[in-house]
C-alpha positions as CSV (number, residue, x, y, z in Angstrom):
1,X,68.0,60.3,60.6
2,X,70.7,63.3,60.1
3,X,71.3,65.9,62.8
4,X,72.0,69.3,61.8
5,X,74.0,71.7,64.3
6,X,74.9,75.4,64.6
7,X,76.3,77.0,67.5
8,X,75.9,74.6,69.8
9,X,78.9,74.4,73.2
10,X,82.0,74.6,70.9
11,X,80.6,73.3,67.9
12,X,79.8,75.9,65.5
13,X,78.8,73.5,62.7
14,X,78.0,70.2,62.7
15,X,76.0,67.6,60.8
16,X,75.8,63.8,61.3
17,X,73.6,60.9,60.9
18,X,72.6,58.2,63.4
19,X,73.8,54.9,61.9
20,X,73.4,50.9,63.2
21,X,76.6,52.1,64.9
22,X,77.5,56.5,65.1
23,X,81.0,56.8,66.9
24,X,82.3,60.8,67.2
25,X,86.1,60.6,68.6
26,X,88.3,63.5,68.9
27,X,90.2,65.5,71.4
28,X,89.2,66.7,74.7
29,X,87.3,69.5,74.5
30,X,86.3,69.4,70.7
31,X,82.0,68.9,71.3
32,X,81.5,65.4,71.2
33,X,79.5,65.2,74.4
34,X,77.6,68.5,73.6
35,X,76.7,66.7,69.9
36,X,75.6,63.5,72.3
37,X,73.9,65.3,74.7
38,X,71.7,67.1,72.2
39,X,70.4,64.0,70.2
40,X,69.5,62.3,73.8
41,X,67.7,65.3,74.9
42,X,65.5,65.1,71.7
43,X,65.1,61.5,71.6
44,X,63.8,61.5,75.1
45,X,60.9,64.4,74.7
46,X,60.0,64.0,71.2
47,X,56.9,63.2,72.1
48,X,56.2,66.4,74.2
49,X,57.8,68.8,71.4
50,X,55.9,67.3,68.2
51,X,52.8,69.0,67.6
52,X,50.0,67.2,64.7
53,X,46.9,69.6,64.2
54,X,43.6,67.7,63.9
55,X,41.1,69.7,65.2
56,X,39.0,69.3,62.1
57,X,38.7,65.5,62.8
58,X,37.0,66.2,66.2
59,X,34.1,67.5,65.5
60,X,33.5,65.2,62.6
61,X,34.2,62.5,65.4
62,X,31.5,63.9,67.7
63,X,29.2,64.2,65.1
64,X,29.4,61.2,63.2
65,X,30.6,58.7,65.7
66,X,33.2,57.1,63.4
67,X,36.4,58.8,61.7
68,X,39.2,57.3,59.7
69,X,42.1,59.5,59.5
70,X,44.5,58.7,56.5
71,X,47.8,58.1,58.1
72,X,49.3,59.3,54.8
73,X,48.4,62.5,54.7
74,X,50.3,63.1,58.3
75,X,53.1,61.1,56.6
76,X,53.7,64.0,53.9
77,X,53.5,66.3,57.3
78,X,56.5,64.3,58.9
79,X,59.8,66.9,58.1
80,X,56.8,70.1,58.4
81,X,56.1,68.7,61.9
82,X,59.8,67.2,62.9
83,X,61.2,71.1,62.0
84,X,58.6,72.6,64.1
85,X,59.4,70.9,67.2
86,X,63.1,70.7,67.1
87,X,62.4,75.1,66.9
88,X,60.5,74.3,70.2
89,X,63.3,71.7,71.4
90,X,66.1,74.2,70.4
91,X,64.3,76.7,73.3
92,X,64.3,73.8,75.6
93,X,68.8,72.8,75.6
94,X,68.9,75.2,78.4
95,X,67.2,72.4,80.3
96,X,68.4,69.5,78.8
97,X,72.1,70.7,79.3
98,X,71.5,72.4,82.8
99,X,73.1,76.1,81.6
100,X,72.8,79.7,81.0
101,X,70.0,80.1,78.5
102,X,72.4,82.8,76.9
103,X,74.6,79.8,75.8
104,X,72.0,79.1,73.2
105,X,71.0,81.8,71.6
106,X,72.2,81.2,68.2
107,X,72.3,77.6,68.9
108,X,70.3,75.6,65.6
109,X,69.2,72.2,65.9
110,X,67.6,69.9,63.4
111,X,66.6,66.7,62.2
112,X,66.0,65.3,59.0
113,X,64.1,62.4,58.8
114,X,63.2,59.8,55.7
115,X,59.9,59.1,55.7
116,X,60.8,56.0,53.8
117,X,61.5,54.4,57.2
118,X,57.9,54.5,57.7
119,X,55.9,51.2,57.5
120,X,52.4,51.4,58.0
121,X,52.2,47.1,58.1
122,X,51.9,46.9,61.9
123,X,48.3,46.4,63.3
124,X,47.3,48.4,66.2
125,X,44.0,48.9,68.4
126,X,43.3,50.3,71.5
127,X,40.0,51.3,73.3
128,X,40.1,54.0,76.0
129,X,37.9,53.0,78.9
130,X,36.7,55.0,82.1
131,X,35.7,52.6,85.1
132,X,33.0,50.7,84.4
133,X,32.3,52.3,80.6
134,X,34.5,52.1,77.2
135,X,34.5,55.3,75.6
136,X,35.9,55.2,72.1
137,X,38.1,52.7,70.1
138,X,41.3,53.0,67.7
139,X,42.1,50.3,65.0
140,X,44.1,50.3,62.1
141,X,44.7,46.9,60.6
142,X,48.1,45.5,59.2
143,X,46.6,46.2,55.6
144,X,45.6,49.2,56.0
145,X,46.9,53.4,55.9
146,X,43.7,54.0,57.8
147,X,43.4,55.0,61.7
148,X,39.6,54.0,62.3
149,X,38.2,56.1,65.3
150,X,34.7,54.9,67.1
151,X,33.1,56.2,69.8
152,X,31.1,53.4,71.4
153,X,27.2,53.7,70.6
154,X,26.2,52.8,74.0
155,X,28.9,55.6,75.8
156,X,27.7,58.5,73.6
157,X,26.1,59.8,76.1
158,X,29.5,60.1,78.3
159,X,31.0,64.1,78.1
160,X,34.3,63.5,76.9
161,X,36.3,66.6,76.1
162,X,37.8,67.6,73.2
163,X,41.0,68.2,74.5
164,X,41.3,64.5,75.6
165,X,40.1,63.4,72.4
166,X,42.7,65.4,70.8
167,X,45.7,64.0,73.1
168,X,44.8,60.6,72.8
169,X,44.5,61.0,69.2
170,X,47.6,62.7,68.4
171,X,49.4,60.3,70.9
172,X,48.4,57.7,68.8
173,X,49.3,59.2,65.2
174,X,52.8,59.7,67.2
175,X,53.3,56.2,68.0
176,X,52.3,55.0,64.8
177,X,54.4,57.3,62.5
178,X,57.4,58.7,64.8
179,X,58.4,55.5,66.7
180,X,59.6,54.1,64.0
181,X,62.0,57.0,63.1
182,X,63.3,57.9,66.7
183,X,64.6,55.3,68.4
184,X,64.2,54.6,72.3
185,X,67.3,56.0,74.1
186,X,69.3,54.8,76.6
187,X,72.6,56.5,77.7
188,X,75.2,55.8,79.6
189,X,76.8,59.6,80.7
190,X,80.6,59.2,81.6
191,X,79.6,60.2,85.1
192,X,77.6,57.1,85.3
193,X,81.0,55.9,88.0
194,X,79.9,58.5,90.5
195,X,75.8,57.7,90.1
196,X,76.5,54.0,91.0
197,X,78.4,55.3,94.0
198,X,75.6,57.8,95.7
199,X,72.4,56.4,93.7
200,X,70.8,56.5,97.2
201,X,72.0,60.0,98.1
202,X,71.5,61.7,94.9
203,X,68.0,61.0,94.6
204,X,67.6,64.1,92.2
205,X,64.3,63.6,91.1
206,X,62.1,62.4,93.4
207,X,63.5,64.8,96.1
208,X,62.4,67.4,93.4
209,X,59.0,66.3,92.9
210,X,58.0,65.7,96.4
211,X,59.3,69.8,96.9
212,X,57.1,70.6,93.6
213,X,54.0,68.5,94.7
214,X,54.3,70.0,97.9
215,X,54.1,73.9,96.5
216,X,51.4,73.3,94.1
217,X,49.2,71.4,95.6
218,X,47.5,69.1,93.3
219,X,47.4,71.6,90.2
220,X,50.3,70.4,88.1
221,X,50.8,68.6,84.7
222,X,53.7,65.7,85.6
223,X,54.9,65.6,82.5
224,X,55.4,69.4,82.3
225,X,57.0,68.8,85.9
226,X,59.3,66.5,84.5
227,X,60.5,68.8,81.9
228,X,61.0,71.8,83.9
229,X,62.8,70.3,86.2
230,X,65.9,69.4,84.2
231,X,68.0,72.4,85.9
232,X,70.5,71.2,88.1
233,X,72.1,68.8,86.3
234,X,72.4,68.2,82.6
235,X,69.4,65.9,81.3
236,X,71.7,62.2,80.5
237,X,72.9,62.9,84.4
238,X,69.6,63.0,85.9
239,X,68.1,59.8,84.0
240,X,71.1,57.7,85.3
241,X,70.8,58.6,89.0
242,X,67.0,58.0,87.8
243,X,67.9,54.7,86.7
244,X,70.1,53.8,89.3
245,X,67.9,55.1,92.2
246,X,65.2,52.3,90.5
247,X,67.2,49.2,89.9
248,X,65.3,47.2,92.2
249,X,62.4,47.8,90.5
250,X,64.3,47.3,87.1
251,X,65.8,44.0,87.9
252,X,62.5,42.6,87.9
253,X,62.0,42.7,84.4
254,X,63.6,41.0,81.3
255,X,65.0,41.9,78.2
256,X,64.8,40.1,74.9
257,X,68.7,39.2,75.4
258,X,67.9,37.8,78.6
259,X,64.6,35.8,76.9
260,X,66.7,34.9,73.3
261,X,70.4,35.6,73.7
262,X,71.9,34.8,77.1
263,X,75.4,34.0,75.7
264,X,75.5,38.4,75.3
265,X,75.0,38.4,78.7
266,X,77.2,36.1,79.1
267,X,79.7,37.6,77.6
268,X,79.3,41.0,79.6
269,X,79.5,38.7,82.7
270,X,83.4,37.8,81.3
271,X,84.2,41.4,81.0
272,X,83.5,42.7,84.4
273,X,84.4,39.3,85.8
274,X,81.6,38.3,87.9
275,X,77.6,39.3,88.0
276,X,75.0,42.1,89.6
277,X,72.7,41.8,92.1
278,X,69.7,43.4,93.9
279,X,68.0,42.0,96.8
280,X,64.8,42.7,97.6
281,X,65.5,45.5,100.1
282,X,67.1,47.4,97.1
283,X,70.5,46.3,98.0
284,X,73.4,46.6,95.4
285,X,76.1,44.1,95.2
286,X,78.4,42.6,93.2
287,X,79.6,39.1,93.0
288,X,82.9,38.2,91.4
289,X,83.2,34.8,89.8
290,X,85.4,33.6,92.7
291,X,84.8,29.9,93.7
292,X,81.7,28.8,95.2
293,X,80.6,31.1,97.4
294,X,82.0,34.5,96.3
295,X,82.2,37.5,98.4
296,X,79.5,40.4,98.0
297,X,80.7,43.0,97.5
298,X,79.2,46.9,97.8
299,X,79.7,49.6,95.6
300,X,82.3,51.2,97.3
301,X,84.2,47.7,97.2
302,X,84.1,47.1,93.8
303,X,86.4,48.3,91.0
304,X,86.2,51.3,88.8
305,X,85.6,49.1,86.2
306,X,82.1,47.3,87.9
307,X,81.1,50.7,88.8
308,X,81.6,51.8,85.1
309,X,79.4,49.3,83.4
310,X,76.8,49.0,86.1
311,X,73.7,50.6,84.2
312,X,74.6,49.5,80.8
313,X,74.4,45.7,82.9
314,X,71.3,46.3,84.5
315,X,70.0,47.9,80.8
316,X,71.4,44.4,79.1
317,X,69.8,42.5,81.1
318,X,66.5,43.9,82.0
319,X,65.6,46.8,79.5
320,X,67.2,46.3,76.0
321,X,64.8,46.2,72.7
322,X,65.3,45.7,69.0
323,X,65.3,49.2,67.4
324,X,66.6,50.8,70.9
325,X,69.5,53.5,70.8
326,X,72.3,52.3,73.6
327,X,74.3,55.9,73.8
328,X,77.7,55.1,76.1
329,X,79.6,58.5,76.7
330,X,83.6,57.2,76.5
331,X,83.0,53.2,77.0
332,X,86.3,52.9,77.8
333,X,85.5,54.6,81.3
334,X,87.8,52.7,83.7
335,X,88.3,49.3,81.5
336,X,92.0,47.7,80.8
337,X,92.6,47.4,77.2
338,X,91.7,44.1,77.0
339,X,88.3,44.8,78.2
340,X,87.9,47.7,76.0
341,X,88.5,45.2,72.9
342,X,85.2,42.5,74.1
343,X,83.3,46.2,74.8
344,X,83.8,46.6,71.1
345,X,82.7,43.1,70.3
346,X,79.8,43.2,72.5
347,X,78.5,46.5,70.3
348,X,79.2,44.6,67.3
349,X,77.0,42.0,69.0
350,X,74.0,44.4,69.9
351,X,74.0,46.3,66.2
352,X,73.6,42.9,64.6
353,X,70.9,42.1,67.0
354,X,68.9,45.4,65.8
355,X,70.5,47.6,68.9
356,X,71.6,50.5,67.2
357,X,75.0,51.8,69.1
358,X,76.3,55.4,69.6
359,X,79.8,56.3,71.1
360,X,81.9,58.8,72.1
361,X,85.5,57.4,72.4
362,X,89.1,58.3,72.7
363,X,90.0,54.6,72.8
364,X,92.4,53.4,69.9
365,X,91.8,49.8,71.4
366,X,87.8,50.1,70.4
367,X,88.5,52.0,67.4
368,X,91.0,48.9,66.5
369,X,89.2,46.2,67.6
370,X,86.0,47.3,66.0
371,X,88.3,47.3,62.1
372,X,89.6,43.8,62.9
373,X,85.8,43.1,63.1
374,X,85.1,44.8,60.1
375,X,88.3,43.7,58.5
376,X,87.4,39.6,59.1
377,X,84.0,39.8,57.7
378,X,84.5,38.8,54.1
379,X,84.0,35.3,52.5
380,X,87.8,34.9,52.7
381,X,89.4,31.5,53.5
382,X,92.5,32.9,55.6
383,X,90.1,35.2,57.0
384,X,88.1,32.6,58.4
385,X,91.1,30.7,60.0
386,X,92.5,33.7,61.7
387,X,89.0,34.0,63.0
388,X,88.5,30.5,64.2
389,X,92.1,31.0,65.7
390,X,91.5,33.9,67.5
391,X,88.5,33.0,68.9
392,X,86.2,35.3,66.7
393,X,82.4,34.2,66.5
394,X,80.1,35.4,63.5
395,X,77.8,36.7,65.6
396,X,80.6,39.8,66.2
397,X,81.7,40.6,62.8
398,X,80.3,43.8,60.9
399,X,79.5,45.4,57.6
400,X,81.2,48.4,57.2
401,X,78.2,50.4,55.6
402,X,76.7,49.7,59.8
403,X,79.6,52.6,60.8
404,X,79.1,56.5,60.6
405,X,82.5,57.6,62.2
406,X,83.2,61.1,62.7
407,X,85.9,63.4,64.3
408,X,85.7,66.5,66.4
409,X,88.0,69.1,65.1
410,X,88.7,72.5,64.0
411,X,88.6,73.2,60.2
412,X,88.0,75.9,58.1
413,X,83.6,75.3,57.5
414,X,81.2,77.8,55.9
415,X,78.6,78.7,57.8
416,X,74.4,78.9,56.2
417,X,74.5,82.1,54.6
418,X,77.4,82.9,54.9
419,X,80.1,83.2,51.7
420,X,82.9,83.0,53.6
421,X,84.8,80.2,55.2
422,X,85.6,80.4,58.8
423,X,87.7,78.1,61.1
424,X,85.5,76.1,63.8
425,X,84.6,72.8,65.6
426,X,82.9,70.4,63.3
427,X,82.3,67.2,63.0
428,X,84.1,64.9,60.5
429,X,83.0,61.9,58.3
430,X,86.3,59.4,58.8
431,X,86.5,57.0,55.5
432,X,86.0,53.4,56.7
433,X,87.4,50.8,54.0
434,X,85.6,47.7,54.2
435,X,89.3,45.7,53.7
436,X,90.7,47.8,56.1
437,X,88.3,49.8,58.7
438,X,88.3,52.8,60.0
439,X,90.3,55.6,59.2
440,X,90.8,57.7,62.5
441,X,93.5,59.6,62.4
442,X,92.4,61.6,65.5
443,X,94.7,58.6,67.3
444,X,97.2,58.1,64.6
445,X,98.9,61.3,64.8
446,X,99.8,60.6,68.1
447,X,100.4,57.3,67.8
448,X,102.9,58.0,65.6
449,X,104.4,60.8,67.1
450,X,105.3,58.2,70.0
451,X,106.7,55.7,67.5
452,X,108.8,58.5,65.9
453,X,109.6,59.9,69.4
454,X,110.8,56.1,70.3
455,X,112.4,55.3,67.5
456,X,115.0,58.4,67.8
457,X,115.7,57.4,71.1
458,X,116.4,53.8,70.4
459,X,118.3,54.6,67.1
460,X,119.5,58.3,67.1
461,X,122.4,57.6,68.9
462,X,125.7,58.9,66.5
């Protein structure tokens, strides 16, 4: 999947594509947040803004009782439709970034999808049932490019209206063909610190719905409620005080690490030096790993550093998924450098567990640790001993061909249609050798300005 950008925050011209692991580094102030805030926005509504037009399949439906819809031909539809709604997404930033809608006037995003992702092996059915009496059915078998509609002979004489039919339908194609192209998001915005802290006070969103429930009555579409009311803070904001607000509820569940990897957990237990906890009157605590009956501690109590991994904790433990997108906004929020190394490892962890990772970062430690990774993982003998000796597993090295790494910077781009070359932000693709990582000279400049600047001072005495 590749992300095209034009004019949007500072970035005037962007393009990148969403990799086993996408990191954007850069200076302060150089778009990397606006770039991540736009690819969450439209991985959490694609479903709302993708449109598929099938109103010539329900009326055959109603009059013949059973369909099948070729999933192909919607297949060949796939960039048609994805270019459609990211025009309709595009009107919707204001929203998802909480500004001005004059900030976005000129703004352009787009996706470009492969429809070569798409596998049409998995089996699916479902039957849509009122109380009491099983309307219709939808099957499509694992050998099969064929979506098989039936309304149930015994329920034909239930009204069911075309505009369900159509939703359900449509719903369904969506699931089948676009799940497996946009990963399911989760995001970790770098004021996740303060959300940990209020999560009871800033109870955005159900404070808002409660006030919109209450005005309309019972006339209102939730999920165009939930839309419209991304306006006072910027969308990846809102769904961690969301998430926060509902970790009670959250910690009742269980991820597949939790189920098949507990040594990750494990792991991200190490780094923040202790464990989470929710009691059952939606309590938050932390317990440090401090002999046998450790303090709990509040919030408020607790380092920077707990507060700064809380939700990706909570998502480790009770919400991660194969194919999901973890999206952590400067990861190195609060962490000494030693902890900002086993962050790294623990991504490299996830992506060869089928999480794909994206990062923003001004960390030279991640950026460092993550080419040692890269570095060791070659069928080397003295590469293997340093790994055994430095406590390295297998589990944490990466490919290089898992990394899209680009920089935020100003360079002289040329706009679409335009013949000349202007300066402005843009994203960069950094080299990555697979012998020696990750070229990010975004920190090497300044590191060796300091090493310079040191060195006179040490040795430029006459």
């Amino acid at each position: 999947m590749k992300i095209k950008i034009q004019n949007l925050g500072v970035l005037k011209q962007a393009e990148f594509t969403v990799a086993d692991l996408t990191i954007i580094c850069g200076g302060n102030n150089t778009g990397k947040t606006y770039a991540t805030y736009a690819l969450f926005g439209f991985l959490s509504t694609w479903e709302d803004i993708l449109t598929i037009d099938i109103d010539d399949k329900i009326q055959e439906l109603l009059t013949e009782g059973v369909i099948s819809i070729d999933i192909q031909e919607y297949i060949k539809q796939t960039q048609k439709i994805v270019t459609k709604g990211c025009q309709k997404y595009t009107e919707q930033l204001p929203n998802v970034f909480a500004a001005a809608p004059e900030r976005f006037k000129k703004t352009k995003f787009d996706v470009i999808v492969d429809i070569n992702d798409i596998n049409l092996n998995r089996k699916f059915e479902q039957k849509i049932s009122l109380p009491g009496a099983e309307l219709f059915s939808l099957t499509k078998n694992d050998d099969s490019t064929e979506l098989v509609l039936t309304l149930l002979a015994e329920q034909k004489e239930v009204k069911i209206s075309t505009d369900t039919l159509q939703f359900i339908i449509t719903e369904t194609l969506k699931e089948v063909i676009f799940s497996q192209l946009f990963p399911k998001p989760f995001i970790a915005s770098a004021e996740r610190t303060g959300a940990a802290i209020f999560r009871k006070e800033l109870n955005f969103a159900r404070n808002r719905l409660l006030e919109e429930i209450g005005q309309a009555g019972y006339k209102i579409d939730p999920r165009k409620l939930l839309f419209r009311g991304y306006q006072d803070y910027p969308l990846p904001v809102e769904q961690n005080v969301e998430f926060t607000r509902k970790l009670e509820t959250i910690s009742k569940k269980r991820s597949f690490l939790y189920n098949d990897h507990p040594e990750v957990l494990d792991d991200f237990a190490d780094i923040i030096g202790g464990e989470y906890t929710v009691t059952s009157s939606d309590q938050l605590y932390y317990l440090p790993k401090q002999g046998k009956r450790p303090p709990k501690l509040s919030m408020l109590e607790s380092s920077s550093a707990v507060r700064s991994l809380l939700d990706i904790g909570f998502y480790l433990k009770h919400e991660a998924q194969p194919g999901d997108l973890l999206m952590v906004d400067e990861p190195e929020l609060n962490l000494h450098p030693e902890n900002q190394r086993r962050v790294a490892r623990l991504f490299a962890r996830l992506i060869n567990l089928g999480i794909k990772v994206f990062i923003t970062t001004h960390s030279d430690y991640i950026i460092k640790e993550l080419n040692t990774l890269i570095m060791l993982n070659h069928d080397k003998p003295h590469l293997k001993r340093i790994a055994e000796e430095e406590g390295y597993q297998t589990e944490e090295l990466i490919s290089a061909e898992k990394i899209k790494v680009y920089i935020a910077e100003e360079k002289s781009i040329q706009l679409e249609g335009n013949k000349r070359k202007t300066k402005g932000k843009t994203l960069t693709l950094a080299n990555i050798d697979p012998e020696m990582g990750i070229e990010a000279r975004s920190f090497d400049t300044t590191i060796e300005d300091m090493n310079r600047i040191q060195e006179a001072i040490a040795w430029g005495e006459d």
